[in-house]
N, C-alpha and C positions, 0 to 999 in steps of 0.2 A: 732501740725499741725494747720494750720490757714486756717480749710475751712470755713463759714458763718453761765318806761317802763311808758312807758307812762303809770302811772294808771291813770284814773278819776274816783274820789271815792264819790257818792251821800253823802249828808250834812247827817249824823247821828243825831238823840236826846239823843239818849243813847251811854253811854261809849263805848269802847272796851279796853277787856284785850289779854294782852299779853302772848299766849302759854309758855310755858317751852320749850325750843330745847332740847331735848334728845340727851347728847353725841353720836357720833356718833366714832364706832370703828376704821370705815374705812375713817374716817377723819382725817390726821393731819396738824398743823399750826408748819411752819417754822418762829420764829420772827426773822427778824436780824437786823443791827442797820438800817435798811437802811427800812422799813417798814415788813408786815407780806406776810405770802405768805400760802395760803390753797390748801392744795390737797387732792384728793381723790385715794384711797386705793385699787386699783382690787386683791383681795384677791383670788377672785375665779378665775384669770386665772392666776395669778401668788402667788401662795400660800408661797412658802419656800421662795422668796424673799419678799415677804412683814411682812412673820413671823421674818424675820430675820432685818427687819428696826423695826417692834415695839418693837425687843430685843434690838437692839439697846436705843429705843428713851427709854424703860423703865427705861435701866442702866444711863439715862443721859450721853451718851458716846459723843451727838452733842452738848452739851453746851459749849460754848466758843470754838468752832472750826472756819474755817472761807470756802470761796467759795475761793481757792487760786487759781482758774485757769477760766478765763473767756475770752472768744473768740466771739466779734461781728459775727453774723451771723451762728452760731453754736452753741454755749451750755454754760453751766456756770455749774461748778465741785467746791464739797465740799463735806466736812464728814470727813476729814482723817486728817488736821493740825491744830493746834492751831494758836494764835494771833505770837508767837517766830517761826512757821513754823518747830515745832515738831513733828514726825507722833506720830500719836496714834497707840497703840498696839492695836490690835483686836482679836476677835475670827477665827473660822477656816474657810475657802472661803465656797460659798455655790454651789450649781449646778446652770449651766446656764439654766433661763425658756423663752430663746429669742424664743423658737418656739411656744410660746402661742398665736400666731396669732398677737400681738398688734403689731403697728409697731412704731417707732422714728419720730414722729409727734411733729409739737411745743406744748409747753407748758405738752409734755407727759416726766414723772420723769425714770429713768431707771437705772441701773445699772453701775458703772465703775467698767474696772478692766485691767488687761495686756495682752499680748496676748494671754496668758492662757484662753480658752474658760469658766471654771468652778474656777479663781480667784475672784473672788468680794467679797469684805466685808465688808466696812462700807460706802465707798466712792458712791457719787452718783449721778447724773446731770439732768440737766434741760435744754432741748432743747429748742432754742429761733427760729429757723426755721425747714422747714421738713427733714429730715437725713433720706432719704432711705437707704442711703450706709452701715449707720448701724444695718439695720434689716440683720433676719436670712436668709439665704440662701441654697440651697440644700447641705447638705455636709458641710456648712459653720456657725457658731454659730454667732449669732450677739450679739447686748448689749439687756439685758431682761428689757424690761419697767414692773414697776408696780404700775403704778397709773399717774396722769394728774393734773394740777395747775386748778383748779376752781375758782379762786381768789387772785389778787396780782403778774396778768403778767406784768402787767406794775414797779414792781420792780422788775421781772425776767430780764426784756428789759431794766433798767436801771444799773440791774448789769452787765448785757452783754456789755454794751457800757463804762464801768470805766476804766481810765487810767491805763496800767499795763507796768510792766518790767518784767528783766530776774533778777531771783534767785534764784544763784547755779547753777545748772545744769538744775532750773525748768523756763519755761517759760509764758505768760500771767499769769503772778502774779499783784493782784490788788496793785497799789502803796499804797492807803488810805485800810485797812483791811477792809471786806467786814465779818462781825462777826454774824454767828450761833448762838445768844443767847442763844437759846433752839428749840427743836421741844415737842411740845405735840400733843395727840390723841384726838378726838375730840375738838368738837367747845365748848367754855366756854358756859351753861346752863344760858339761862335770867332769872328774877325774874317772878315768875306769880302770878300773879293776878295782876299788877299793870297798873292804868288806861293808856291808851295811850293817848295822845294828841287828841282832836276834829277834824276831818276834816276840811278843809277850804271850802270855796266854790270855790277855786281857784284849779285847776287840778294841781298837782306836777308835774316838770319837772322833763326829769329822768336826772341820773349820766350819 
Protein backbone atom coordinates (compact mmCIF):
# COMPACT_ATOMS: atom_id res chain seq x y z
CA UNK A 1 0.00 0.00 0.00
CA UNK A 2 1.65 3.25 -1.05
CA UNK A 3 0.27 5.73 1.61
CA UNK A 4 3.31 8.47 2.69
CA UNK A 5 23.10 23.71 20.45
CA UNK A 6 24.33 26.31 20.61
CA UNK A 7 26.92 25.80 23.65
CA UNK A 8 29.10 28.67 24.57
CA UNK A 9 31.50 27.32 26.87
CA UNK A 10 33.85 29.82 29.24
CA UNK A 11 37.87 29.24 28.40
CA UNK A 12 38.85 26.56 31.02
CA UNK A 13 42.53 26.34 32.79
CA UNK A 14 42.01 23.04 33.70
CA UNK A 15 41.31 19.79 31.78
CA UNK A 16 38.07 17.99 31.61
CA UNK A 17 37.48 14.38 31.57
CA UNK A 18 35.14 12.39 29.94
CA UNK A 19 32.28 10.39 32.11
CA UNK A 20 31.86 6.64 31.24
CA UNK A 21 28.20 6.38 29.41
CA UNK A 22 26.69 3.54 31.23
CA UNK A 23 25.03 1.11 28.78
CA UNK A 24 21.86 1.73 28.59
CA UNK A 25 19.25 -1.30 28.42
CA UNK A 26 16.62 0.49 26.71
CA UNK A 27 18.89 1.69 24.15
CA UNK A 28 19.40 0.03 20.85
CA UNK A 29 21.67 1.06 17.69
CA UNK A 30 20.56 -0.35 14.34
CA UNK A 31 23.96 -0.28 12.00
CA UNK A 32 23.26 -0.66 8.40
CA UNK A 33 25.22 -0.10 5.46
CA UNK A 34 23.74 2.97 4.84
CA UNK A 35 24.65 4.71 8.51
CA UNK A 36 23.43 3.95 12.42
CA UNK A 37 20.25 4.68 13.66
CA UNK A 38 19.51 4.83 17.79
CA UNK A 39 16.44 4.13 19.47
CA UNK A 40 14.93 4.19 22.58
CA UNK A 41 13.24 1.21 24.39
CA UNK A 42 9.52 2.05 26.11
CA UNK A 43 9.79 -1.04 28.17
CA UNK A 44 7.30 0.22 30.47
CA UNK A 45 4.39 0.73 28.21
CA UNK A 46 5.15 -1.92 25.97
CA UNK A 47 6.85 -4.70 27.76
CA UNK A 48 6.30 -8.19 25.86
CA UNK A 49 7.01 -6.34 22.81
CA UNK A 50 10.23 -4.86 23.56
CA UNK A 51 11.12 -8.18 25.57
CA UNK A 52 10.56 -9.90 22.54
CA UNK A 53 12.98 -7.40 20.21
CA UNK A 54 15.85 -7.83 22.85
CA UNK A 55 15.31 -11.82 22.36
CA UNK A 56 15.63 -11.24 19.28
CA UNK A 57 18.58 -8.76 18.98
CA UNK A 58 20.34 -11.15 21.74
CA UNK A 59 20.07 -14.29 19.38
CA UNK A 60 21.54 -12.11 16.62
CA UNK A 61 18.57 -13.04 14.57
CA UNK A 62 18.92 -9.10 12.62
CA UNK A 63 22.28 -9.54 11.43
CA UNK A 64 22.44 -9.52 7.91
CA UNK A 65 18.80 -9.00 7.31
CA UNK A 66 17.81 -6.19 5.19
CA UNK A 67 14.63 -3.15 5.38
CA UNK A 68 13.05 -4.91 2.05
CA UNK A 69 9.99 -2.81 2.05
CA UNK A 70 10.30 1.08 2.00
CA UNK A 71 7.51 3.60 1.09
CA UNK A 72 8.22 7.53 0.68
CA UNK A 73 5.98 9.07 3.02
CA UNK A 74 5.13 6.18 5.23
CA UNK A 75 7.41 3.86 6.89
CA UNK A 76 10.50 1.57 6.08
CA UNK A 77 10.01 -2.34 7.18
CA UNK A 78 12.75 -4.83 8.21
CA UNK A 79 13.58 -7.79 10.45
CA UNK A 80 12.33 -10.63 8.55
CA UNK A 81 14.62 -11.24 5.05
CA UNK A 82 18.15 -11.65 4.29
CA UNK A 83 20.44 -10.03 1.55
CA UNK A 84 18.80 -13.62 -1.11
CA UNK A 85 15.21 -12.32 0.22
CA UNK A 86 14.91 -15.54 2.42
CA UNK A 87 12.47 -15.33 5.43
CA UNK A 88 13.87 -16.09 8.48
CA UNK A 89 12.24 -18.62 10.66
CA UNK A 90 11.06 -17.08 14.03
CA UNK A 91 9.68 -17.74 17.26
CA UNK A 92 5.93 -17.87 18.15
CA UNK A 93 3.72 -14.21 17.35
CA UNK A 94 3.49 -12.12 20.51
CA UNK A 95 0.25 -10.32 21.85
CA UNK A 96 -0.74 -7.12 20.31
CA UNK A 97 0.26 -3.91 23.17
CA UNK A 98 -1.30 -1.21 20.31
CA UNK A 99 -3.48 -0.07 23.33
CA UNK A 100 -0.57 1.28 25.31
CA UNK A 101 -1.68 4.64 24.50
CA UNK A 102 1.56 5.48 22.15
CA UNK A 103 0.40 6.22 18.91
CA UNK A 104 2.35 5.82 15.10
CA UNK A 105 4.13 9.11 15.11
CA UNK A 106 7.32 9.70 12.89
CA UNK A 107 10.35 8.52 13.84
CA UNK A 108 8.30 6.03 16.53
CA UNK A 109 9.47 1.98 15.87
CA UNK A 110 6.38 -0.39 16.06
CA UNK A 111 5.39 -3.53 15.39
CA UNK A 112 4.63 -5.44 11.81
CA UNK A 113 2.48 -8.11 11.34
CA UNK A 114 -0.69 -9.46 9.09
CA UNK A 115 -4.01 -8.93 9.50
CA UNK A 116 -3.95 -11.18 12.48
CA UNK A 117 -4.29 -8.55 15.35
CA UNK A 118 -1.71 -10.91 17.85
CA UNK A 119 0.82 -12.05 14.53
CA UNK A 120 4.12 -10.03 14.96
CA UNK A 121 7.43 -11.61 15.37
CA UNK A 122 10.41 -10.34 14.39
CA UNK A 123 9.50 -7.85 11.58
CA UNK A 124 9.39 -4.21 12.52
CA UNK A 125 9.08 -0.49 11.02
CA UNK A 126 9.95 2.77 11.24
CA UNK A 127 7.53 5.52 10.48
CA UNK A 128 8.94 8.37 8.40
CA UNK A 129 5.54 10.37 8.85
CA UNK A 130 2.58 10.58 11.35
CA UNK A 131 0.21 7.30 10.68
CA UNK A 132 -2.81 7.74 12.69
CA UNK A 133 -4.57 5.12 10.67
CA UNK A 134 -2.57 2.83 12.42
CA UNK A 135 -3.14 3.31 15.94
CA UNK A 136 -5.58 1.30 17.93
CA UNK A 137 -9.12 1.93 17.72
CA UNK A 138 -12.18 0.90 19.76
CA UNK A 139 -12.84 -2.68 18.96
CA UNK A 140 -10.00 -2.21 16.50
CA UNK A 141 -6.21 -3.39 17.36
CA UNK A 142 -3.50 -1.29 15.63
CA UNK A 143 0.29 -1.82 15.11
CA UNK A 144 2.00 -1.68 18.87
CA UNK A 145 4.80 0.94 18.96
CA UNK A 146 7.75 0.22 21.19
CA UNK A 147 10.21 2.61 21.42
CA UNK A 148 11.28 6.02 18.94
CA UNK A 149 14.53 6.85 16.81
CA UNK A 150 16.63 9.44 18.97
CA UNK A 151 19.20 9.47 16.39
CA UNK A 152 19.79 8.77 12.79
CA UNK A 153 16.36 9.97 11.25
CA UNK A 154 18.02 11.47 8.63
CA UNK A 155 18.98 7.72 7.50
CA UNK A 156 15.56 6.67 8.34
CA UNK A 157 14.40 9.54 5.57
CA UNK A 158 17.11 8.37 3.33
CA UNK A 159 15.94 4.88 3.33
CA UNK A 160 12.50 6.04 2.82
CA UNK A 161 13.32 7.72 -0.40
CA UNK A 162 15.69 4.65 -2.16
CA UNK A 163 14.85 3.31 -5.35
CA UNK A 164 12.61 0.19 -5.28
CA UNK A 165 10.87 -2.53 -7.51
CA UNK A 166 8.62 -5.40 -7.44
CA UNK A 167 9.91 -8.83 -6.11
CA UNK A 168 7.75 -11.73 -6.56
CA UNK A 169 4.84 -11.18 -5.17
CA UNK A 170 6.59 -8.46 -2.78
CA UNK A 171 6.55 -4.84 -3.58
CA UNK A 172 8.78 -1.52 -2.46
CA UNK A 173 11.76 -3.69 -2.46
CA UNK A 174 15.03 -1.51 -2.21
CA UNK A 175 16.73 -2.27 -5.72
CA UNK A 176 20.50 -1.55 -3.97
CA UNK A 177 19.91 -3.86 -0.38
CA UNK A 178 19.35 -1.62 2.37
CA UNK A 179 21.41 -4.25 5.14
CA UNK A 180 20.75 -4.82 9.04
CA UNK A 181 24.22 -5.28 9.90
CA UNK A 182 23.39 -5.75 13.36
CA UNK A 183 21.27 -4.29 16.22
CA UNK A 184 22.93 -4.01 19.78
CA UNK A 185 21.68 -2.72 23.22
CA UNK A 186 22.99 0.07 24.36
CA UNK A 187 25.21 2.90 23.49
CA UNK A 188 29.21 1.67 23.20
CA UNK A 189 30.75 2.81 26.90
CA UNK A 190 33.64 5.87 26.36
CA UNK A 191 36.86 5.70 27.87
CA UNK A 192 37.14 7.76 31.17
CA UNK A 193 39.25 9.55 32.51
CA UNK A 194 40.72 10.71 29.28
CA UNK A 195 41.44 14.50 28.83
CA UNK A 196 39.08 16.26 26.55
CA UNK A 197 40.15 18.88 24.23
CA UNK A 198 40.58 22.76 25.70
CA UNK A 199 37.82 24.91 24.91
CA UNK A 200 38.17 27.44 22.30
CA UNK A 201 37.48 30.75 22.88
CA UNK A 202 35.48 30.54 19.94
CA UNK A 203 31.65 29.35 20.73
CA UNK A 204 31.05 25.92 18.70
CA UNK A 205 28.47 25.84 16.15
CA UNK A 206 25.97 23.42 16.50
CA UNK A 207 25.15 20.09 14.04
Amino acid sequence: MNVKTLFAFPLLATLLTTPVLAADKNVAVIKTNLGDITLELFEKESPLTVANFKNYIGQHFYDGTIFHRTIPGFMIQGGGFNENFEQKATEKPIQNESSNGLGNTRGTLAMARTSAPHSATAQFFINVVDNEFLNAKAGQPGYAVFGKVTSGMEIVDAIAVTPTQNRGMHQNVPVQSIVIESISLGLPEKVADQPAAAPSDVSPAAN
